[in-house]
VOGU-3710 file (C-alpha; in Angstrom, 3 decimals, decimal comma):
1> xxxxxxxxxx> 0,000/0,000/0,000  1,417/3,498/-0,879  1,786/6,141/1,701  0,181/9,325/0,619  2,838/12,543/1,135  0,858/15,707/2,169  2,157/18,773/1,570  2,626/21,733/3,376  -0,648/23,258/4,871  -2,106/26,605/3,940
11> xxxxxxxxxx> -3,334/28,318/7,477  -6,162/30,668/8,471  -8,017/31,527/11,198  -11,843/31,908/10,738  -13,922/33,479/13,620  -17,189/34,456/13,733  -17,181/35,004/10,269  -14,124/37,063/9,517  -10,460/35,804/8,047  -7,610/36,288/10,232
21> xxxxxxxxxx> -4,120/35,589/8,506  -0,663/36,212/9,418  -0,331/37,764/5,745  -1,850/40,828/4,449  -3,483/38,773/1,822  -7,129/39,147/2,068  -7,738/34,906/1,494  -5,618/32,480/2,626  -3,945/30,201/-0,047  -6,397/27,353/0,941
31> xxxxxxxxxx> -9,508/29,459/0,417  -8,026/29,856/-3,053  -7,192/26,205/-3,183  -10,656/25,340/-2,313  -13,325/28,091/-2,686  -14,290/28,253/0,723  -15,490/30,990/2,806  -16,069/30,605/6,867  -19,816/29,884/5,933  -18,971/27,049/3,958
41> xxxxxxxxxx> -16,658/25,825/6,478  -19,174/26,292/9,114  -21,421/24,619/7,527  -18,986/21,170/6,944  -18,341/21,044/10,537  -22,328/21,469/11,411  -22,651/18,594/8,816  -20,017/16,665/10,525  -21,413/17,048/13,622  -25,333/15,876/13,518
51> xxxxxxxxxx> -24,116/12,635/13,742  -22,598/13,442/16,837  -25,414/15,398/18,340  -23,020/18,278/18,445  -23,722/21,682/19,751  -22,451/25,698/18,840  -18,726/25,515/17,739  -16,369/28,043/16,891  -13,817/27,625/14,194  -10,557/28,757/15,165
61> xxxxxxxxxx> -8,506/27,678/12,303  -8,469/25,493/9,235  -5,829/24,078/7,003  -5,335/22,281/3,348  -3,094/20,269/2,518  -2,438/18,367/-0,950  -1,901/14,593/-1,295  1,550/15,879/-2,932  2,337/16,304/-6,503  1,586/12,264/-8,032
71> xxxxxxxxxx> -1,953/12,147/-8,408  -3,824/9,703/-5,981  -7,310/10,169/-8,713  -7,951/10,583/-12,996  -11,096/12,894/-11,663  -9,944/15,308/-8,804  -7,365/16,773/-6,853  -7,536/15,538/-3,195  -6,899/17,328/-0,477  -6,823/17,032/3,208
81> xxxxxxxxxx> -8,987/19,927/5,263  -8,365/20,060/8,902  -10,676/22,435/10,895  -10,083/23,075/14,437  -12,910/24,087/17,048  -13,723/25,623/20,507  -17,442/23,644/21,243  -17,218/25,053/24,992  -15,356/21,786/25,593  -11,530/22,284/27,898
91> xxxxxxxxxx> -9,902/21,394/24,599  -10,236/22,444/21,171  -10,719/19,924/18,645  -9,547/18,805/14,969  -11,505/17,834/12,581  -10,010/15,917/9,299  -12,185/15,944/6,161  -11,727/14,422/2,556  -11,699/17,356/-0,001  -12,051/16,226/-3,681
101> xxxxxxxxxx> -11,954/19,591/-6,684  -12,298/19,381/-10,077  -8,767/18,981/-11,280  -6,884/22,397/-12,131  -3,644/21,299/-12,701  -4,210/19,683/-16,419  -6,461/22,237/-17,941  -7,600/19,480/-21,035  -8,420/17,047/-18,690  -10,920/19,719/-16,470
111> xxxxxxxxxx> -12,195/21,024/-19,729  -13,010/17,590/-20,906  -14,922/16,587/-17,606  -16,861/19,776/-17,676  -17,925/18,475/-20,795  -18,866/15,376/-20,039  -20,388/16,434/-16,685  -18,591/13,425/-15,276  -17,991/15,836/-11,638  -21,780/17,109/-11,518
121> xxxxxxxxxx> -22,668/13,694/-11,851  -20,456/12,168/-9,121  -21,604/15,231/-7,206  -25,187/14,167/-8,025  -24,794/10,665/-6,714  -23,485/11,552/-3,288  -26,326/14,233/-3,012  -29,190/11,807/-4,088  -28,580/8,449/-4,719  -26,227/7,201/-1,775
131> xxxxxxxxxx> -28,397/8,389/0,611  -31,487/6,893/-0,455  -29,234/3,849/-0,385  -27,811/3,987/3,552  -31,204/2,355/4,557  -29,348/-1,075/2,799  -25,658/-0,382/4,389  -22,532/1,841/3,823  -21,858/2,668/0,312  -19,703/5,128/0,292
141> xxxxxxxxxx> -18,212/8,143/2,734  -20,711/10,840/3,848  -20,440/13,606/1,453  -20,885/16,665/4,208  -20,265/19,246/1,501  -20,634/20,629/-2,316  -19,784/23,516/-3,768  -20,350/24,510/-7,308  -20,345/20,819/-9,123  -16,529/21,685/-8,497
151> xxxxxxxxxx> -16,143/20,600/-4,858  -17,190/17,783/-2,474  -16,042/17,248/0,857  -16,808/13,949/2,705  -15,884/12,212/6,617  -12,520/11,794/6,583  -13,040/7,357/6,449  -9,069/6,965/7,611  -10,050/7,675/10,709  -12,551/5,205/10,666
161> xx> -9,789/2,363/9,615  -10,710/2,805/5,854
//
């Protein structure tokens, strides 16, 4: 089994709806990595967290980081998002998620899925078929997130021993 090599993690600090960097850029690099603004990102970790019966959270930070430079998929860049919360808890806590984008790095190849629709589609079957199907078993990893036909962002299943 191959290890997969992340690299270096983009940082930024979202609270209460506001971006807090150690730059003067106005987004952090993983914002332009992955399109997403604190509401999107509050809204993965709400996701995430009905099946914990979780409470109010605040995100303190967040992070991206690529599965290096070989390509682990033909139909997306991966991505690892960590988000860290303050749920009134003594400790903060990090959260891992799966991040899958339409590929940017090999322009042909996004242009030809586009085409095809192949992404929208896969997007489409995480939003309405697999869930119809969890009644019958585990299919798949929860898709918490989508963004665009571009974007989906499921459960991190490592942590799960997947």
């Amino acid at each position: 089994m191959q290890s997969l090599r992340l690299s270096r993690p983009s940082q930024v600090q979202c609270h209460r709806g506001q971006y807090r960097s150690n730059s003067s850029s106005i987004m952090a690099a993983e914002d332009l990595v992955l399109g997403l603004t604190c509401a999107d990102k509050q809204t993965i970790v709400e996701n995430y967290l009905k099946d914990f019966a979780g409470g109010k959270f605040t995100i303190l930070s967040s992070s991206v980081a690529s599965f290096g430079e070989q390509r682990t998929g033909y139909l997306g860049d991966h991505h690892q998002l960590t988000i860290v919360i303050d749920s009134g808890e003594d400790e903060s806590r990090e959260i891992t998620f799966f991040a899958k984008k339409l590929p940017t790095r090999i322009p042909k190849l996004a242009a030809y899925l586009v085409e095809m629709k192949a992404f929208s589609k896969e997007a489409e079957l995480f939003r309405e078929l697999l869930p119809r199907l969890l009644k019958f078993g585990r299919f798949g990893p929860k898709c918490l997130f989508q963004k665009d036909n571009e974007l989906l962002v499921f459960k991190n299943v490592r942590v799960e021993g997947f």
